[in-house]
C-alpha positions, 0 to 999 in steps of 0.5 A: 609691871612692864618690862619690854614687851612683857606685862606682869599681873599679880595680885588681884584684878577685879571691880576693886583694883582695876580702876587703879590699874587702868589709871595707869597708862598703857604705853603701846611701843611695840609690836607684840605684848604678852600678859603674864597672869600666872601671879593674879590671885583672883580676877572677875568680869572687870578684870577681863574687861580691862584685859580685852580693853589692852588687847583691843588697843593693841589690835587698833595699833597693829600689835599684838598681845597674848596672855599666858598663864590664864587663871581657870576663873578668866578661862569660865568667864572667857567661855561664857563671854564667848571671848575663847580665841582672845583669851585661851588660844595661847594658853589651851586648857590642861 
């Protein structure tokens, strides 16, 4: 859900549901987004992808986007992935 500069997740975001959620389109309108994931119940490598994709389109358009409320499975993979600074700098580890 988007409500101003605010995305809202919920659910879960993985191999399954992101091709629906990416046949959604997007719409960059302003300067700063950020992604609540407080209410994503699961999230996997497709889920991430989808989320550096959003945060890619944004950079190539001079905005920015941040994502709070990362779930400890996105912050593993972020570690993994070597993707930290794109993922848990606005949301640091408890």
């Amino acid at each position: 859900m988007v409500k101003g500069s605010c995305i809202t997740l919920e659910g879960p975001l993985t191999v399954d549901s992101v091709p629906l959620i990416f046949k959604k389109p997007l719409v960059l309108d302003n300067d700063f987004y950020q992604v609540d994931l407080k209410g994503v119940s699961e999230i996997d490598s497709a889920g991430m992808a989808l989320l550096l994709y959003w945060w890619t389109r944004c950079k190539e358009q001079h905005c920015r986007m941040e994502f709070d409320n990362c779930p400890e499975k996105l912050r593993q993979i972020a570690v993994v992935s070597g993707l930290e600074s794109v993922f848990l700098d606005a949301s640091p580890l408890e």
